[in-house]
Backbone as JSON Lines, residues from 0, in Angstrom:
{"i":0,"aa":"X","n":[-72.28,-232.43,-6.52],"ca":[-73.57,-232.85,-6.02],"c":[-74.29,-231.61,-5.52]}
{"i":1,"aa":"X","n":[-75.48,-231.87,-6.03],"ca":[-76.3,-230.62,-5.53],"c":[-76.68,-230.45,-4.01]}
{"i":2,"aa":"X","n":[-76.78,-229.78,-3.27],"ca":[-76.77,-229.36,-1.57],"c":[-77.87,-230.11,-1.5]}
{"i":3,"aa":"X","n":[-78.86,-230.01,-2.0],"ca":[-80.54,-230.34,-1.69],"c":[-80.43,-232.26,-1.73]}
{"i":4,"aa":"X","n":[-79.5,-232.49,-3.03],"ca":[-79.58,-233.93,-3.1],"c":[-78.3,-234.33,-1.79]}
{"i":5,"aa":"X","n":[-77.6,-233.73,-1.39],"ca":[-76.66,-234.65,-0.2],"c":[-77.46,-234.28,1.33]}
{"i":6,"aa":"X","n":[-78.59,-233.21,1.4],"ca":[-79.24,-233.15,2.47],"c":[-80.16,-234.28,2.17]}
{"i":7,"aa":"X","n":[-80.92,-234.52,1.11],"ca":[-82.19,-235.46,1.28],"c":[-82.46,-236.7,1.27]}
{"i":8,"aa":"X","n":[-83.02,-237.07,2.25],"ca":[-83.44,-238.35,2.72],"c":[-82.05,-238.81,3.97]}
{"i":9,"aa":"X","n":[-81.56,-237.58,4.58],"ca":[-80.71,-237.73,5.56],"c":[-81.18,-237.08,6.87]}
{"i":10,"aa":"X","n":[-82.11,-237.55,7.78],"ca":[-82.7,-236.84,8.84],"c":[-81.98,-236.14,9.49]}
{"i":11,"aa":"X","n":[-80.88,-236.19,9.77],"ca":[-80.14,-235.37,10.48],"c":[-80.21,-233.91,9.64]}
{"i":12,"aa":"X","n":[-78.87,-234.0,8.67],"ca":[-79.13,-232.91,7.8],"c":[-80.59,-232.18,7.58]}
{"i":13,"aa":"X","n":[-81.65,-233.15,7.33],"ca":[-82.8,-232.09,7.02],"c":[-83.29,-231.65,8.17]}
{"i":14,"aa":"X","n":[-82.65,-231.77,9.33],"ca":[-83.18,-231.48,10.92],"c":[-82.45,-229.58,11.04]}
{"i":15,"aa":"X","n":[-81.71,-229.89,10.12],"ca":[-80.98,-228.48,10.4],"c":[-81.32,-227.74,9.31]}
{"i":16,"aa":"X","n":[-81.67,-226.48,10.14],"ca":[-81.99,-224.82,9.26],"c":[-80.54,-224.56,7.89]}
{"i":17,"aa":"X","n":[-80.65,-224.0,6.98],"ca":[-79.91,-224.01,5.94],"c":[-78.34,-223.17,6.74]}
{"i":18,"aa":"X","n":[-78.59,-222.18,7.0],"ca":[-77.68,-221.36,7.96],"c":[-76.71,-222.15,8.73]}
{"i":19,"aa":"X","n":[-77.45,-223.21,9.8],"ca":[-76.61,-223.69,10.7],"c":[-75.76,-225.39,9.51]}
{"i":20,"aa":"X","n":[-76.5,-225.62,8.83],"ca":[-75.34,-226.83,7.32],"c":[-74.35,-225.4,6.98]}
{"i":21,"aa":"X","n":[-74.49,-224.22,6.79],"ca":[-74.05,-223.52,6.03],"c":[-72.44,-223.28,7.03]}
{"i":22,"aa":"X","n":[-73.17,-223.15,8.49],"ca":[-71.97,-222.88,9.3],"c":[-71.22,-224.05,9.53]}
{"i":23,"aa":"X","n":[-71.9,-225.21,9.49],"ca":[-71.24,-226.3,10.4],"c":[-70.47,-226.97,8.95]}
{"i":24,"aa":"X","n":[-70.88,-227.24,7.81],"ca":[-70.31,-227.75,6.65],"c":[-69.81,-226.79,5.44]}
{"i":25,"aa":"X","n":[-69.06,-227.71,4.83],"ca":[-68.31,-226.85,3.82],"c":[-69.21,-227.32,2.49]}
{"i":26,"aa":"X","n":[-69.85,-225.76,2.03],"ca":[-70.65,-225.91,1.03],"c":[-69.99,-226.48,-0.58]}
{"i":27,"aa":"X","n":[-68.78,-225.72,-0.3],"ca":[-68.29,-225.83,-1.97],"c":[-68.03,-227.51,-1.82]}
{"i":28,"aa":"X","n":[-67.29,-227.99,-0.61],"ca":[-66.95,-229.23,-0.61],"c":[-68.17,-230.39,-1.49]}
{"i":29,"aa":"X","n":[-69.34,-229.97,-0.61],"ca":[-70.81,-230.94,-0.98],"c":[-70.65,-230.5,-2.5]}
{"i":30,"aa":"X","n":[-70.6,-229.67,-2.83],"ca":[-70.78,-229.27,-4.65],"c":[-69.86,-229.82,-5.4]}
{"i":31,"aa":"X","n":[-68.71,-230.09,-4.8],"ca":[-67.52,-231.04,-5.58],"c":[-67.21,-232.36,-5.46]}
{"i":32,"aa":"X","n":[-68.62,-232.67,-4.75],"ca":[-68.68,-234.21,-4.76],"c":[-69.43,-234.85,-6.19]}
{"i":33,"aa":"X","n":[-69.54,-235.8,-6.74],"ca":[-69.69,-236.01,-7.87],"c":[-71.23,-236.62,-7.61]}
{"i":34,"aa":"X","n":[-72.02,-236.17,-8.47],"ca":[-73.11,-236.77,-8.17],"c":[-73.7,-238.49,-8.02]}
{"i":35,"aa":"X","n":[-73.54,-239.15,-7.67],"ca":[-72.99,-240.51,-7.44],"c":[-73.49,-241.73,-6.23]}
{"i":36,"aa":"X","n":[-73.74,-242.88,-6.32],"ca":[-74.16,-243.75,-5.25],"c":[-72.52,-243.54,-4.36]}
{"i":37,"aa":"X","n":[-71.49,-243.33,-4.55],"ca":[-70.69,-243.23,-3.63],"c":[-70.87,-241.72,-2.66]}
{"i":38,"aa":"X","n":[-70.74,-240.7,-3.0],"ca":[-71.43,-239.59,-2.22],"c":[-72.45,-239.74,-1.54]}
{"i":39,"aa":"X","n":[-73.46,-240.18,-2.35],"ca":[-74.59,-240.62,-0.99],"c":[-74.14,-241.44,-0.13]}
{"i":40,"aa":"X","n":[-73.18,-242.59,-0.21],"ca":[-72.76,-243.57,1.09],"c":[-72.12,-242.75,1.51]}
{"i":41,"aa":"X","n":[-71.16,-241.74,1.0],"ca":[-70.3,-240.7,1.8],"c":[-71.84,-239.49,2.94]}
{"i":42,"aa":"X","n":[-72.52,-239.47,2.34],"ca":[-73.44,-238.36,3.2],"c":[-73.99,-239.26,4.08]}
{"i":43,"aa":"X","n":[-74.98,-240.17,3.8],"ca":[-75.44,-241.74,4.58],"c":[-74.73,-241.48,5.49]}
{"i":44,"aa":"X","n":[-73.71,-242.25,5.73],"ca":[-73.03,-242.23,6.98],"c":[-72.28,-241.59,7.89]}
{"i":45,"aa":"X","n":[-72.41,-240.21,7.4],"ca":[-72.29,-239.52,8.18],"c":[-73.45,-238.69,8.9]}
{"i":46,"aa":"X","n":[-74.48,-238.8,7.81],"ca":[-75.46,-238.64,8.57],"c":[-76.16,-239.54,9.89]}
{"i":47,"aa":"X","n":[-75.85,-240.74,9.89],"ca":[-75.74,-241.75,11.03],"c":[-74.61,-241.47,11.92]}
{"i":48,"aa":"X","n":[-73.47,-240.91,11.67],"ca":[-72.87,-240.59,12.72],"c":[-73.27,-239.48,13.66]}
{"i":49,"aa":"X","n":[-74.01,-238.4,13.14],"ca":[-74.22,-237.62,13.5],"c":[-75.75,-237.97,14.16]}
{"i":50,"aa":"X","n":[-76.43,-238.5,13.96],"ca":[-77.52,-239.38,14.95],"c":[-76.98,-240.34,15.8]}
{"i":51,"aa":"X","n":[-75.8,-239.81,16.11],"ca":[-75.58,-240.84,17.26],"c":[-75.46,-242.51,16.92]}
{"i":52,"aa":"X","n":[-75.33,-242.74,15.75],"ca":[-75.15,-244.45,15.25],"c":[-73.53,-244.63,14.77]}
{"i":53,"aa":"X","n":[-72.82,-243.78,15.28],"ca":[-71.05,-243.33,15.2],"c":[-70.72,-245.05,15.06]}
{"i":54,"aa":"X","n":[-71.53,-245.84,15.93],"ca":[-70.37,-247.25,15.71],"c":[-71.09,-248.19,14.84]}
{"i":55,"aa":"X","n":[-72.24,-247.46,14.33],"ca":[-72.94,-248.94,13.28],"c":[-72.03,-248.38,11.98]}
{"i":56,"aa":"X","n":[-71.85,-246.65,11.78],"ca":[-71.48,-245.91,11.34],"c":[-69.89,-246.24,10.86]}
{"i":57,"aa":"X","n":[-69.19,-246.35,11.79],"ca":[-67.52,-246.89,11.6],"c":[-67.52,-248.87,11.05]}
{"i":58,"aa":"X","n":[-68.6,-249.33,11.74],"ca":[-68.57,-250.49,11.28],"c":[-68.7,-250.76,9.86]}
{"i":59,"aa":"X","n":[-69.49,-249.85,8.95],"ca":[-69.5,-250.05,7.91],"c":[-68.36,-249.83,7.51]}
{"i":60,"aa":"X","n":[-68.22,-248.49,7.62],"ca":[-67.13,-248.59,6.93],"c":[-65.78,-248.9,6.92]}
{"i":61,"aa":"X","n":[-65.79,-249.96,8.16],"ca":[-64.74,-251.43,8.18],"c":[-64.65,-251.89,6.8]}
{"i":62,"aa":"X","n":[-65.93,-252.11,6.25],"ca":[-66.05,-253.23,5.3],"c":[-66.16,-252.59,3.99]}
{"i":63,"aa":"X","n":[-65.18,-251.77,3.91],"ca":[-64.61,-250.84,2.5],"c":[-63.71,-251.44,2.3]}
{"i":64,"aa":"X","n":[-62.99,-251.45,1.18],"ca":[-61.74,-251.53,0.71],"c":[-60.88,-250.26,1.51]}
{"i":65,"aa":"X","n":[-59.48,-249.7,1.62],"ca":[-58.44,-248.9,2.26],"c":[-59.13,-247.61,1.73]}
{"i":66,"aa":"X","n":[-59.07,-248.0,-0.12],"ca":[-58.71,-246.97,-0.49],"c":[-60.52,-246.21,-0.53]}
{"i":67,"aa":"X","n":[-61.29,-247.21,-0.41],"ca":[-62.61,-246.33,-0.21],"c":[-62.46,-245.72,1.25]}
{"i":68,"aa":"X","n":[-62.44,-246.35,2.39],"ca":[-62.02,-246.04,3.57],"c":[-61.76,-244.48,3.81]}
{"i":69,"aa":"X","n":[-60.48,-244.7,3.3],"ca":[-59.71,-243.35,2.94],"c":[-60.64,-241.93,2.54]}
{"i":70,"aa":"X","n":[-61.61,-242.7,1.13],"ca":[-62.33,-241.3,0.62],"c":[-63.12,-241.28,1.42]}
{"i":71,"aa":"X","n":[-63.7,-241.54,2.05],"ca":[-65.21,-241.19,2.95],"c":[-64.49,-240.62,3.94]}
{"i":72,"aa":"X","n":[-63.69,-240.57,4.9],"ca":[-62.45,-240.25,5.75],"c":[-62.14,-238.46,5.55]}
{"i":73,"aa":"X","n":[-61.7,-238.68,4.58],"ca":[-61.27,-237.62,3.77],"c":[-62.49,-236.31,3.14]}
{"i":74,"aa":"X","n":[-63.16,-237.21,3.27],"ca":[-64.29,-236.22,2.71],"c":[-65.16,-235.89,3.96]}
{"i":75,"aa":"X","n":[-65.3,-236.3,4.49],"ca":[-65.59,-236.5,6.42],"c":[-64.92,-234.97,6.6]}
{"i":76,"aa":"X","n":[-63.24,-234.84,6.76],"ca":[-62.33,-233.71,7.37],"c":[-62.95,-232.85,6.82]}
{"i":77,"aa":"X","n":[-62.97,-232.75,5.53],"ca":[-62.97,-231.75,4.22],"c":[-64.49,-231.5,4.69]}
{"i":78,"aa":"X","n":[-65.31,-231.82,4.78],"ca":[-66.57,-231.22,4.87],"c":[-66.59,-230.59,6.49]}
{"i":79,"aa":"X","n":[-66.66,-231.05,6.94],"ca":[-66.33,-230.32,8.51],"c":[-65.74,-228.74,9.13]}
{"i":80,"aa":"X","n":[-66.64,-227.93,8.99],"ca":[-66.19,-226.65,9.28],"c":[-66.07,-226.17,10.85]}
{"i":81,"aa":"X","n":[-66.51,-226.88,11.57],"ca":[-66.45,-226.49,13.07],"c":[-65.24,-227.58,13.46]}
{"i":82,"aa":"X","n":[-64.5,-226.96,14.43],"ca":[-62.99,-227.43,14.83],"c":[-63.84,-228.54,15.79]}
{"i":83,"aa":"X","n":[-64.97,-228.11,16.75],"ca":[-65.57,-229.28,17.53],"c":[-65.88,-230.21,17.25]}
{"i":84,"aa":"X","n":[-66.12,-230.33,16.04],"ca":[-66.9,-231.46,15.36],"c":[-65.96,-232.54,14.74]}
{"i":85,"aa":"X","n":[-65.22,-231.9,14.29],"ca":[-64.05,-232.6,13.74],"c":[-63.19,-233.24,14.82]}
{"i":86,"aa":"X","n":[-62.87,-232.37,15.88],"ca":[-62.12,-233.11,17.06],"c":[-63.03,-234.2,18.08]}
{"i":87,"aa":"X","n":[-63.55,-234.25,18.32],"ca":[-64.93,-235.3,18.77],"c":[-64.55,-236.27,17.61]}
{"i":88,"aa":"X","n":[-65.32,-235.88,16.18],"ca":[-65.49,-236.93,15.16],"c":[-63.78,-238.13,15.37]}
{"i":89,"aa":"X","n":[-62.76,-237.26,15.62],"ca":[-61.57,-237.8,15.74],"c":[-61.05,-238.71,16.5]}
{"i":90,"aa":"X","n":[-61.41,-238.04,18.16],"ca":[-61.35,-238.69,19.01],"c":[-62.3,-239.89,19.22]}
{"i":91,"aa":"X","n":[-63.39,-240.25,18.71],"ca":[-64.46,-241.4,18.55],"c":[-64.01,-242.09,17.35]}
{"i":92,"aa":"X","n":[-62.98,-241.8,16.72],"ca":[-62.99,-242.67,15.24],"c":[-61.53,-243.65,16.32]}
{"i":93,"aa":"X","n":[-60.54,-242.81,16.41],"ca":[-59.5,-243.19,17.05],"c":[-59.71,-244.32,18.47]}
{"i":94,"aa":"X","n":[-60.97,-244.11,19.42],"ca":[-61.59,-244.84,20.04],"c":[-61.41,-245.72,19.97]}
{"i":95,"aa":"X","n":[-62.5,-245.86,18.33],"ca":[-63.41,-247.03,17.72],"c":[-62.05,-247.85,17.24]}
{"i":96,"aa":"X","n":[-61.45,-247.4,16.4],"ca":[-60.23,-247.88,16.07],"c":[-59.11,-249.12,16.99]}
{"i":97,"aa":"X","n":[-59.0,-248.41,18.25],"ca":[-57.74,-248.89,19.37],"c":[-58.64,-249.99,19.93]}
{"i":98,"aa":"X","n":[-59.92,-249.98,20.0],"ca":[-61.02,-251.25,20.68],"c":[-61.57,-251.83,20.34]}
{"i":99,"aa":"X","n":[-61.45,-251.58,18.6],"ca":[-62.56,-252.67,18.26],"c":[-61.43,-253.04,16.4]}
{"i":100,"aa":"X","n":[-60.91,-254.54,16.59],"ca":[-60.61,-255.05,15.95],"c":[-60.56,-255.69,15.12]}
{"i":101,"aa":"X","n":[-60.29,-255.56,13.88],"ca":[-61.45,-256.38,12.47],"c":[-59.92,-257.15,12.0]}
């Protein structure tokens, strides 16, 4: 997926200077995503997590199948280049997880 198409129409992402996506995310990762309505639900919602919508954000993706679950999850770690972001993102998933029961 091209950088420009997993930043756009994601306010968060387009809120940030190219430099600071460049520091905070893993570029090659976004490029080895397949160009696809699933990558965009993979960028989508994390771009809502990152606006602060973390639990409309996890709620959706309650309502995946495991193994989609899993890839958005996974592609979540894998894109994540700052250790802060990832440990926060962790500790709020794990949260969401132990308190709220589907």
């Amino acid at each position: 997926m091209k950088i420009s198409d997993f930043i756009k129409g994601n306010d968060y992402f387009e809120s940030l200077g190219f430099e600071e996506i460049q520091r905070r995310f893993s570029l090659s990762v976004i490029e080895d995503l397949p160009d696809n309505d699933s990558s965009r639900v993979i960028a989508n919602l994390l771009n809502m997590y990152f606006l602060d919508y973390l639990y409309v954000s996890f709620v959706i993706i309650e309502n995946f199948d495991d193994v989609e679950k899993m890839k958005i999850y996974e592609t979540w770690i894998c894109l994540l280049r700052e250790r802060d972001d990832l440990e926060k993102m962790m500790r709020r998933l794990i949260r969401f997880k132990l308190f709220n029961k589907f």
